[in-house]
Each structure stands twice: as structure tokens, then as C-alpha cells.
N, C-alpha and C positions, 0 to 999 in steps of 0.2 A: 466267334461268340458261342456257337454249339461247345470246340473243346471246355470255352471257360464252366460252361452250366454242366458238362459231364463231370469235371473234377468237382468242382463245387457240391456234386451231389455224392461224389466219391465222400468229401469230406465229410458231410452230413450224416451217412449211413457208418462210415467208422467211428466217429465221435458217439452216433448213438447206439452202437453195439457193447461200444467200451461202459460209457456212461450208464447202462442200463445192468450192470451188471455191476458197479460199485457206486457205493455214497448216493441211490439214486434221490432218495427222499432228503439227505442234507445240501444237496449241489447242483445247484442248476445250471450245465452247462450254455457258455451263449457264443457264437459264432461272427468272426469281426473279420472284415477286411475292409481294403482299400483300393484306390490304382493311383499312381504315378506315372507322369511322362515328362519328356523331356523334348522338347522340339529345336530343331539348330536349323539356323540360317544360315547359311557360312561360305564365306569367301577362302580361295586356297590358290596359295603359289606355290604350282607342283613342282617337285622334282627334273631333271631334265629326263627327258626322254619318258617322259608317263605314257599312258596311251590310253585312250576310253573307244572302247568296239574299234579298236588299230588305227585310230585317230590319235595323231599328236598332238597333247591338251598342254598347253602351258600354265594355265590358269583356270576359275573353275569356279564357279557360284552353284550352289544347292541348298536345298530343303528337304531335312530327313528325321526322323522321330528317332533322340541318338537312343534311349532307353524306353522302357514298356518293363511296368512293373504293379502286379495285382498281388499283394500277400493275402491270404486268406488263414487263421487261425483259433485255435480255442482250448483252453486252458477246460479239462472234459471232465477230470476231476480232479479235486486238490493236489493229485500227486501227477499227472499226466499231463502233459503237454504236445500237440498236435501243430504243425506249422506247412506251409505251403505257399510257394511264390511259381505265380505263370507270368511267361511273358519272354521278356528278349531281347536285343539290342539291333542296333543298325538297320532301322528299315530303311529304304531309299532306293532312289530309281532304279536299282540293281536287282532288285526282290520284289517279285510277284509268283505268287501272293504269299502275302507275309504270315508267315506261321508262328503261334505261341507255343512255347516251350515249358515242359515241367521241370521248372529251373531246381527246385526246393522239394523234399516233400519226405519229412521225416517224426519222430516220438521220440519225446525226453521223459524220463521220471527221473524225477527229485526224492531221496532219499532222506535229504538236509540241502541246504541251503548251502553247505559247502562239499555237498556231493551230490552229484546232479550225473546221469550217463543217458545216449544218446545216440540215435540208430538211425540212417534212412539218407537220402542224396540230400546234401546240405554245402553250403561254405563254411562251418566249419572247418579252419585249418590256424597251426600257431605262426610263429615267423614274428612278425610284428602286427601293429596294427591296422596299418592299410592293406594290408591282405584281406581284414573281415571289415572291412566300412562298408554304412549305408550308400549310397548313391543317393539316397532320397534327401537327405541332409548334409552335404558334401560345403566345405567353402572354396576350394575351387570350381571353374567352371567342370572341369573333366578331375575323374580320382586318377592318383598316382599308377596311372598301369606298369609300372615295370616291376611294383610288389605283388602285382599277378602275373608269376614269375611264371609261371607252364599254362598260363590262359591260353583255349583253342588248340593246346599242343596234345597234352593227355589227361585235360578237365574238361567241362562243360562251362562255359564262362566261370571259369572258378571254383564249379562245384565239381564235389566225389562222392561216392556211394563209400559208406563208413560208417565208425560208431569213432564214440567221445565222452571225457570227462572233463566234467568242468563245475566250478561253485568259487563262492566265495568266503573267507574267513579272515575277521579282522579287516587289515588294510589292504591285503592281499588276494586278487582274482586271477587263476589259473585255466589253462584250456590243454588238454592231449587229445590227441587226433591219430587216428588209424584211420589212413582212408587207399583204398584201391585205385589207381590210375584208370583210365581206358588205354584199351589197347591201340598200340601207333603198326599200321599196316604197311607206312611205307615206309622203307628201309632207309639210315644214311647212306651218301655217297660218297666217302672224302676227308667233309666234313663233320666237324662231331656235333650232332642232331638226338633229340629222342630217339630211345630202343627200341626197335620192332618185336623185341622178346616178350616174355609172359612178365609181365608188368609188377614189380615187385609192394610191399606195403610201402607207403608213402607214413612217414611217421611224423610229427610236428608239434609243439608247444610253442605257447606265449604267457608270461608271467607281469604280471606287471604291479605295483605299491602304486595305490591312489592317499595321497596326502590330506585331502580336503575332501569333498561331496563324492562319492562312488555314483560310479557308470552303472548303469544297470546290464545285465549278462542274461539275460532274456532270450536275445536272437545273437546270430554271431556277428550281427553288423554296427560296427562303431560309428557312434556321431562324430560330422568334420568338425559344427561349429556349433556350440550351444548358445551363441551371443552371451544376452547381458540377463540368462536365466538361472545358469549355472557354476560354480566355480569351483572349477579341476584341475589338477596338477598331477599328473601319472608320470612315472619312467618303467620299462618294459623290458624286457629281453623276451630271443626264444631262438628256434632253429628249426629246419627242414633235414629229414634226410630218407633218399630213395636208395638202395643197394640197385648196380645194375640200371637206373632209372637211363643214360647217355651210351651211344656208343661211334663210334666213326664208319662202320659199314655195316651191312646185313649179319642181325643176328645168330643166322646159319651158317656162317663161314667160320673157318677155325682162326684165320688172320685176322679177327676181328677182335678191337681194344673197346673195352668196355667201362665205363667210368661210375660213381657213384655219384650220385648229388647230392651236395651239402652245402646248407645255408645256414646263417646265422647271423641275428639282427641284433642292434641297440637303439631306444627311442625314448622321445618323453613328449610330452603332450599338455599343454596350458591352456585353457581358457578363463579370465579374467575381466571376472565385470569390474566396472570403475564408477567413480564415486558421481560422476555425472551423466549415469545412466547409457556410457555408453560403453564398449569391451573389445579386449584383444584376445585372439587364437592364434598360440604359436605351435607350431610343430619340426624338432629336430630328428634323424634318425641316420644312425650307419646302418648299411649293411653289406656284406660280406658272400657275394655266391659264388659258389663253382659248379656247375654244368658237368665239367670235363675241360679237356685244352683246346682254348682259342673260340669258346663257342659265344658265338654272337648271334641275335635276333632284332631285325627291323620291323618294328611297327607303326602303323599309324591310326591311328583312332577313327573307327567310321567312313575307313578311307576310299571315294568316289572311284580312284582309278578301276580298269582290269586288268592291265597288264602293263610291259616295258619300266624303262628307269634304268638310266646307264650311269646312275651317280651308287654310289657302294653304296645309298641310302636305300636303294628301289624307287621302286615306283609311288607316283601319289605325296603323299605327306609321311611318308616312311621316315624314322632315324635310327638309329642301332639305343634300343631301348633297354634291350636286355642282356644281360653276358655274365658270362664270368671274368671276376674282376671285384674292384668295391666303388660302393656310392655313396656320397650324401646327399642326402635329402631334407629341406626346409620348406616351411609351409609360415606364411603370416599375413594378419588380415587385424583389421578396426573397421568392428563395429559402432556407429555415430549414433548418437541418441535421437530415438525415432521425433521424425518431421512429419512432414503434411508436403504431398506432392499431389496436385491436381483434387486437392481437398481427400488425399487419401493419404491414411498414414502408414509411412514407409520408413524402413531401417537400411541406410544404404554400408556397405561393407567393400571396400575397397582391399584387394588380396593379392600376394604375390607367390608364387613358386618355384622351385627352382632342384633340378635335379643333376649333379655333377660325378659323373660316373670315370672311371678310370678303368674300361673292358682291355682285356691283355689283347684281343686280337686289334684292336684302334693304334694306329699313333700318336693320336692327341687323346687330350682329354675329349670327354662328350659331353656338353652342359647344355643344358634346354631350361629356357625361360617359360613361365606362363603367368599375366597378369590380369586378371579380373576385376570385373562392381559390378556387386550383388543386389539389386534394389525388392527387398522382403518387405512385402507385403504385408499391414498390420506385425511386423517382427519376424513373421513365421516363414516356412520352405513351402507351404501348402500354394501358395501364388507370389512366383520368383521370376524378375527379369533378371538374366547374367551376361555383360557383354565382357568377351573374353579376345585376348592374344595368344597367340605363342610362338614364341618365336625358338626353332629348331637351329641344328648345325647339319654343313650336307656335306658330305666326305669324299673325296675323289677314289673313285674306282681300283686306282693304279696304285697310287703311295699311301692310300689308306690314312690320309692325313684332311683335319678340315679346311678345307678350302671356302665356306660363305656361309650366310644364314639365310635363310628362307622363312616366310611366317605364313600364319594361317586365321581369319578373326570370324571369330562367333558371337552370333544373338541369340539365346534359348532364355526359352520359356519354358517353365517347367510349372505344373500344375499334379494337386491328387485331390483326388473327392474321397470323401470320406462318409 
């Protein structure tokens, strides 16, 4: 709580230094935030061979707050823009005591409306657009983590220290991104892993044509699901590219092959109210990455274990998420015209997803299921139950081929005061 009230008053003292020195008598600058959380109950059938403190856990009940999320912001004068998110992911029985992060914390000026640039640690980045989604408004239970493609490798959950342009014109909203990596200390071995070297610019856009109602490009986080408020129809492109970003061993050796990363996406995006008050959200996208040769990453989301995992998966609720190679990715969900649950009215949304990737270092394909129901509260994300599935593939070790599925189910509650 201490950090929250120091930045808070960071933010206070810069908003009125700027503010006090232009437009002070036309603009009255005002200062907004909120918090967000997200709470998971969650049952998990681990991996073989997991291990929690060198305990073999085959299985595994917990309660852990998957997100923590405080934006604090203010629009300081007509042309400035100030923005800031504390907070963090995964707390749980692993973390004491649990520390807030200054996840966010950068200045836009607007020059036009379709020129807009942009300074300071943000997410910010192009590719497509679950790379910038809210989390606060998501229709799945969990976002698509595999199009946060270098999360925890050489981002900060996603974010970089950068600058950006972005605006809108027409049907057309644009985003470029310059953003500097952190630096990776520990060297590959083998394997082709992030560069230990001096971290080159990370460069990226995403372009997208909205057909019907425009998104608003305010922050750089995209709504999963507007229900039955909004009706959207976007298709997108864009691409990532690090020079030097991959390499297979220590960047100090002269044997050492160094790879570039390049990505590049295709996507579109529908949400559609219907005539009986109730709406569907679809979501299609390719995309297309390369890392280097053969590079694969197991993740798992919020994952209890600490160690072991003798399946190619690892340990925990791990599956090979990310790679080079291509994937498609779908997203589809209905929304039911709000009812009355327990004399309360609720919007229930029933969702599926599904993520089938083709990584060069796999033998098989990789396709992971996730199905969810959303029961929104008065309509809105402000007070959401979601109970959730998912069911993964778990790869054998040796032939690197799938061998079974494994699942994992979730109750969150997700709540923000405002």
C-alpha cells in the first residue's frame, strides 16, 4: 500500500507541474483510476514428474489472485496524456510477500488525432492484437499468452521502455513501436534461446480497418468482448522484428549463430449484437514466428509447481506454447440476453478457444483447447464469475510426439472498484 500512495503521488506532482504551466485557467486537469483482480480456484492435473519443494505432486488444488491491476491516469492538458498501471500477476503460495510492480508508466501527446507519439515503459507493441488486450475485459477465462511472444524472456510482463506512433484516420488505426528489450544475462546452451548480447531495437506495427463503430486507441489494451454494446468488425495485420534478438550459445564466443526475430500476423475481430438483445464475439488470426531454428518455449500459466517434469511438457501445467513455426488461433463466444439469476441480473456468455500451432521443433501438431461461462454481472466485467477448462497436449520426452491430454479447471472471480 505504501508503494501504491508513493506513485500515486508521483503522479500527482508530475500532472501538476505540466498542468500549471499550460492551459492552466481553460483545463482542469482530474485524476482516475481503478483496481482489478482476478482470483482462481483451480484444480490441476500435473504433468508427470512435477515436483512442489521435491515432492512428487501428481495433482493439485490452489487459490491465487491470477492478476492485480491499479491504472491510475489523467488526461493533464488537452494535448498530454499521462498513464500508469501498478500491480502484477501470480501471487500464490510461492510469493511472500507479494510485491507491486510499476508495470506502466509513460506520456503521449497528441498532435491530431491521427498523430499521436509516445514515451515511457508501456505495452505498447504491434504484431496483432492480442499482444495489447485488456485483461480487465478479456472473453476468455485466461488471454491468449503465446502472442506474448517474449513475455518474462526480455519484457516485463509485456512491457518495454520505448517511444510510439499511433492515431487514427478514416477507417484506419495504426500503431509503431521502438521499444528496447532488457537485457538476457544468461547465456544459451545448445539450444537457440534469447541473446545475452546488447539487446538490439525491437521494432513492430499493427494496422488494422474497422468497418462499423471504431475501437477507441486511448491505451494500448484491446477489448476481448464488448457484448451486446458495441458492433465491430476489424481485420489487422503487422509484424515484429529484433536484429540479433536469438542466438544458440554465449554471445562472447566467436562459434556462436545468431538469429534475428521475425514475426508477422493476420487477424480480424467481430463482435455482433443481435436483434434479440443478445451477441456473438469471434476472433480468427494466423501468425507466422520465427525465433531462430527449432526454438520452443513451455509455459504454463500461474503455474504451482517448482520444479521436475519428465514429459517434453516440464513441469506443472506446462505445454510448448511458443515456437517458431505458425498457428492459428480462434476465439468464439454468445452472449444471452441478460436474465435474473438469484434476483440478480446477469449476462451469461458461453466461450471457446482454441490454439493450433505447427512448432518445427514438435512432431505433431500442438492444439490446446480452452472452454469457458462468463456469468457478467448487470452485463458488465466490473463483478464476473468464469468457470473455465483447458485442456492441453503433453509430448513425450524422447519422440517428441503427443502422446495424451492432460486438463486444468478454473473458478475466478474477477472484480474492480472504481
Amino acid at each position: 500500500m505504501k508503494q501504491i500512495k508513493k506513485w500515486l503521488l508521483v503522479m500527482v506532482l508530475f500532472s501538476s507541474i505540466i498542468s500549471n504551466g499550460q492551459e492552466k485557467k481553460k483545463f482542469k486537469p482530474e485524476i482516475k483510476w481503478n483496481m482489478t483482480s482476478q482470483i482462481w480456484l483451480r484444480y490441476s492435473d500435473f504433468n508427470e514428474g512435477s515436483l512442489i519443494n521435491n515432492e512428487i505432486t501428481n495433482n493439485f488444488m490452489d487459490i491465487s489472485i491470477r492478476r492485480l491491476r491499479i491504472p491510475v491516469y489523467s488526461q493533464i492538458t488537452p494535448k498530454i496524456f499521462v498513464y500508469a498501471i501498478f500491480g502484477g500477476n501470480n501471487y500464490n503460495f510461492k510469493n511472500k510477500p507479494f510485491q507491486l510492480e510499476v508495470l506502466d508508466l509513460y506520456l503521449e501527446y497528441s498532435f491530431h488525432k491521427a498523430f499521436e507519439v509516445g514515451v515511457g515503459k508501456s505495452g505498447w507493441q504491434g504484431l496483432n492484437r492480442w499482444n495489447i488486450r485488456s485483461s480487465s475485459k478479456m472473453m476468455g477465462l485466461d488471454s491468449p499468452l503465446f502472442t506474448l511472444n517474449s513475455v518474462e524472456k526480455n519484457d516485463d510482463l509485456g512491457r518495454l521502455f520505448g517511444a510510439w506512433v499511433k492515431g487514427q484516420f478514416g477507417k484506419f488505426d495504426y500503431r509503431f513501436t521502438f521499444n528496447r528489450p532488457f537485457i538476457i544475462t544468461t547465456a544459451p546452451n545448445g539450444e537457440v534461446n534469447f541473446s545475452n548480447n546488447l539487446p538490439r531495437v525491437k521494432y513492430s506495427s499493427y494496422i488494422k480497418y474497422q468497418f462499423f463503430e471504431h475501437e477507441s486507441n486511448k491505451s494500448a489494451y484491446q477489448i476481448g468482448t464488448y457484448g451486446n454494446t458495441k458492433k465491430v468488425f476489424n481485420i489487422g495485420a503487422g509484424f515484429q522484428f529484433q536484429e540479433n534478438a536469438t542466438s544458440d550459445g554465449d554471445a562472447m564466443l566467436p562459434t556462436t549463430t545468431f538469429y534475428d526475430m521475425k514475426h508477422w500476423a493476420l487477424d480480424s475481430f467481430l463482435n455482433l449484437p443481435l436483434a434479440n438483445d443478445a451477441a456473438i464475439t469471434a476472433y480468427l488470426g494466423y501468425y507466422d514466428y520465427d525465433f531462430g531454428k527449432d526454438y520452443v518455449r513451455n509455459v504454463g500459466a500461474n503455474n504451482p509447481t517448482t520444479s521436475g517434469g519428465t514429459d517434453f511438457n516440464g513441469a506443472g501445467v506446462a505445454f510448448p506454447m511458443i515456437g517458431t513455426g505458425t498457428t492459428w488461433y480462434m476465439q468464439l463466444g454468445y452472449a444471452f440476453k441478460m436474465t435474473e439469476i438469484l434476483e440478480q441480473p446477469v449476462v451469461i456468455q458461453p466461450n471457446i478457444s482454441i490454439q493450433s500451432s505447427n512448432w518445427d521443433a514438435l512432431n505433431d501438431q500442438m492444439t490446446v483447447y480452452d472452454f469457458a461461462v462468463n456469468f457478467l454481472f448487470n452485463g458488465t466485467h466490473n463483478n464476473k464469475f468464469s468457470i473455465g477448462y483447458q485442456h492441453r497436449p503433453i509430448f513425450d520426452a524422447t519422440t517428441i510426439q503427443q502422446k495424451s491430454y492432460k486438463g486444468m479447471a478454473v473458478l475466478q472471480y474477477q472484480v474492480s472498484l472504481k
